[in-house]
GUPAKOL-598688 format. One record per residue (C-alpha): residue in one letter; x, y, z. Coordinates in steps of 0.25 Angstrom, whole numbers, plus 5000, padded with zeros to 4 digits. Each point is the difference from the previous one (the first is absolute). Layout:
BEGIN
AXYZ
...
This chain:
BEGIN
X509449714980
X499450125000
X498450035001
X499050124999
X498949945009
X498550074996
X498549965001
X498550055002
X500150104986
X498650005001
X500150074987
X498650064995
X499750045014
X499150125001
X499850085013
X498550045004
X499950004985
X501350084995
X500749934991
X501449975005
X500849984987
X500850135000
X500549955014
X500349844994
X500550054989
X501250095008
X500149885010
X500549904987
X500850124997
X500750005012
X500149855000
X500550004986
X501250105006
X500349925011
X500449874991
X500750094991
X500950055012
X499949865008
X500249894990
X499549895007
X500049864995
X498649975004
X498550085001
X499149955008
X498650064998
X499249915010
X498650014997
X498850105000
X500750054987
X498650074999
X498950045008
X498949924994
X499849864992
X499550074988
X501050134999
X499550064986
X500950024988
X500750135004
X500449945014
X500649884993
X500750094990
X500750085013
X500549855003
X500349964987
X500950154998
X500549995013
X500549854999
X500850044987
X500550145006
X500549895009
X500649924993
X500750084989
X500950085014
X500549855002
X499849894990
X500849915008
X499050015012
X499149885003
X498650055002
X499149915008
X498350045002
X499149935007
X498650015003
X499350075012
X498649975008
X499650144993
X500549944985
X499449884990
X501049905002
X499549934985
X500050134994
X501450045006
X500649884990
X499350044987
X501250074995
X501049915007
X500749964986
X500150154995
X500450045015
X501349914999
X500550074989
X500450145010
X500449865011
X498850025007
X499449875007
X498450035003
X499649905009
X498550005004
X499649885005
X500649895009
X500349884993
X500149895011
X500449884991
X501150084991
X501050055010
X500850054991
X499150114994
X500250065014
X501550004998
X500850124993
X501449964998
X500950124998
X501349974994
X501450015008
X499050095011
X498949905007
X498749965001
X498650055001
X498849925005
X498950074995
X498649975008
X498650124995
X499050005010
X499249875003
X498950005010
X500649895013
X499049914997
X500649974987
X501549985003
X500349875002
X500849975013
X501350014999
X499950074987
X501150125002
X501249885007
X499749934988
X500450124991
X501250025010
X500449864999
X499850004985
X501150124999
X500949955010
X500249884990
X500350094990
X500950085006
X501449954999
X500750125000
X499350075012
X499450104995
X499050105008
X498749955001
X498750095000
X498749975001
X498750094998
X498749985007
X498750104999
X499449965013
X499650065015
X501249945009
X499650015016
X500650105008
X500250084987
X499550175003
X498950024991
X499850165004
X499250064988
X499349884998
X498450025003
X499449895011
X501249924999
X500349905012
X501049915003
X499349884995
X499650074985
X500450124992
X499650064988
X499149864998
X501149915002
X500149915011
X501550015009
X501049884998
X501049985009
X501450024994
X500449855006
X499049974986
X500850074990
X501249885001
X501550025004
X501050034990
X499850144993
X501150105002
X498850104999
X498650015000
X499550124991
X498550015007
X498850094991
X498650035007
X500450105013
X500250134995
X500750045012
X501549984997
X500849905009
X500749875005
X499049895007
X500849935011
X500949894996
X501350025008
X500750014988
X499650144995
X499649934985
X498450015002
X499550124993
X498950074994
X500350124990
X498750065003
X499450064989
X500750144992
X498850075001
X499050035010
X498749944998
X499250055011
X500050135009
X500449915013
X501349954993
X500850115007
X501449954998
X501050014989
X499849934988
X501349914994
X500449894993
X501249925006
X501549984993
X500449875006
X501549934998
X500449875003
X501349964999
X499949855000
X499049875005
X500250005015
X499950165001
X499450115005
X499650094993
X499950175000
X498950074997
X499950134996
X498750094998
X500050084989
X498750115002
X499150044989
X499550145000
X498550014997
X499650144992
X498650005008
X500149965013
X498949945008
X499750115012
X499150005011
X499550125008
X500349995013
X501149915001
X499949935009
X498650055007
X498750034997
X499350144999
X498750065000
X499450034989
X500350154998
X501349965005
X500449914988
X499550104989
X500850095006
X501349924999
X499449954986
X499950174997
X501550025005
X500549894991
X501150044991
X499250044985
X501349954994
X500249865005
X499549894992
X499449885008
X498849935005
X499450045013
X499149935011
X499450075012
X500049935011
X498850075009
X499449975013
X498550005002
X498749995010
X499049934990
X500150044985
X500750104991
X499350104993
X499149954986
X501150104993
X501349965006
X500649934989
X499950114990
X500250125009
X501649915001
X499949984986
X499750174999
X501150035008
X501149934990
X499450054987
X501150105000
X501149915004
X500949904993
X499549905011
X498849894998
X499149995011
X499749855003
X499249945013
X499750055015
X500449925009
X498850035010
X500149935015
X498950015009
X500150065013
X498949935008
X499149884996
X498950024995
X498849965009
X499549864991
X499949885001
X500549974988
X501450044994
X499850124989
X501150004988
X499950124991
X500249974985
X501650035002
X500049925012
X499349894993
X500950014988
X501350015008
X499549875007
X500649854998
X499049914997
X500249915012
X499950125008
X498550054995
X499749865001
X500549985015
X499150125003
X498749964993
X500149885009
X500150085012
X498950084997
X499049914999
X500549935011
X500649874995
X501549965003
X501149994989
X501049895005
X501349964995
X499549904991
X499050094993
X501150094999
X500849904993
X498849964990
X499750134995
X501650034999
X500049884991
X499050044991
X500450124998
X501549964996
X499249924990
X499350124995
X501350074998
X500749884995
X499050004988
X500250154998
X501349974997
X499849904990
């Protein structure tokens, strides 16, 4: 069985308020080109098909064209879409009738009393367990070996067995992702891959953008990463994965396939941090003719100038290049008591994190078990938003 691995779209992403359809739109392209050359039996798209719960008509119109570009390169191909923590898993199913007709199966939510709404059979090729992103405290233990178990029982002619997850798996690298730890990425709390079951011949992982395998021993444990970089600290290539597997039992090869972005994400330094008359002078030496989205990272004793901002934004009004952010780092402390956040900071800033220091300036303490509380309640917030 032959599969093209993707996830985290994020389609109707904007950057610092640019609209990124131009760039979406040559990814799908790419992606369209890639089946057409490839052939593979099966696409897996798993989750964070868009950026936002309530992706407005265009955005939903890239999907809709891409999914039949799609379809019409390889009709025989198996499509199979699930739902992200960044998607309405309810809204994901609406068309799920319609969809069937270009073999796509949306699944949205989990359905933990009908198995085999999970379960994609393709014919003569294998089976898919399709699982979309379910906050931990609703998956049932034993959930995913059930699904495994379920399969096995149908698998009489050992076929390869594949199963998608969009979750945070411990030990994973999750470089690009802002105040991410071990214990929680992106919102979503870590699971031990011990609690994903036995059985699969691949997991096809979705929600780390960075590209690569998670620890297994058997080199099957994979995240795509997603095609297109999200942020500025996403600096590694950008892929989705060809994966073969030749039989139930085997291991399979993975081959990453880069996609070329039109407008690539570019900070100024590198890897360093300027002075402010430092990094306009990189942003004035820029290339005029090299469209992409720039960030400054800049180094500085208390606070930027009032005028900062558009002075950056001056110096590109000539340039194919959209000025974005500075990235501004303090050299020293400032002399307070209390911690100071400019409206960047503040903005850049996780919720827990504002909330951690809010504590600690007016002196209380924030143990772990309020930490888990306010985690909680926030993963409800964002559960309803994606109703």
């Amino acid at each position: 069985m032959k599969i093209l691995h993707t996830s985290d779209w994020h389609l109707g992403h904007t950057l610092y308020g640019y609209d990124r359809t131009e760039e979406q739109t040559a990814m799908l392209n790419q992606i369209v080109d890639i089946v057409r050359e490839n052939k593979p039996d099966v696409f897996l798209l798993c989750g964070d098909v868009y950026h936002t719960p309530q992706p407005s008509a265009a955005v939903q119109t890239l999907l809709a064209d891409a999914m039949v570009k799609i379809h019409e390169v390889h009709p025989q191909m198996t499509i199979v879409m699930t739902a992200g923590n960044h998607d309405s898993g309810s809204k994901h199913e609406i068309f799920r009738t319609p969809w069937r007709a270009l073999n796509v199966f949306a699944i949205g939510q989990m359905e933990k009393d009908h198995l085999d709404e999970h379960i994609v059979a393709v014919p003569g090729k294998g089976y898919v367990i399709a699982v979309p992103y379910t906050h931990a405290r609703s998956i049932p233990d034993g959930f995913f070996q059930q699904l495994l178990d379920k399969v096995a029982e149908l698998n009489s002619e050992n076929l390869p067995v594949v199963m998608t997850a969009h979750t945070t798996v411990r030990g994973c690298d999750f470089t690009g992702h802002d105040h991410a730890t071990e214990l929680t990425v992106g919102g979503i709390d870590a699971l031990e891959l011990e609690q994903l079951g036995v059985g699969y011949d691949y997991l096809a992982l979705g929600h780390i953008h960075h590209e690569q395998f998670v620890h297994s021993g058997k080199h099957n444990v994979r995240y795509c990463g997603t095609p297109l970089a999200v942020s500025f600290d996403e600096t590694y290539p950008h892929s989705i994965s060809m994966v073969k597997i030749e039989k139930h039992g085997a291991q399979p090869t993975v081959t990453a396939i880069e996609i070329n972005n039109p407008h690539p994400l570019v900070t100024l330094p590198t890897n360093d941090f300027a002075t402010w008359e430092e990094a306009k002078e990189r942003l004035r030496d820029y290339p005029d003719d090299i469209p992409s989205y720039i960030r400054l990272n800049v180094a500085i004793d208390d606070f930027l100038p009032a005028e900062a901002f558009m002075d950056a934004v001056a110096l590109t009004q000539n340039k194919q290049c959209r000025f974005c952010s500075i990235n501004a780092r303090r050299n020293t402390t400032r002399q307070s008591d209390a911690t100071t956040l400019s409206v960047q900071e503040f903005q850049s800033e996780e919720p827990i994190e504002i909330v951690k220091k809010y504590f600690g300036d007016s002196g209380f303490g924030f143990d772990d078990e309020l930490e888990a509380i306010f985690n909680e309640a926030l993963a409800m917030v964002k559960e309803e938003e994606r109703k």
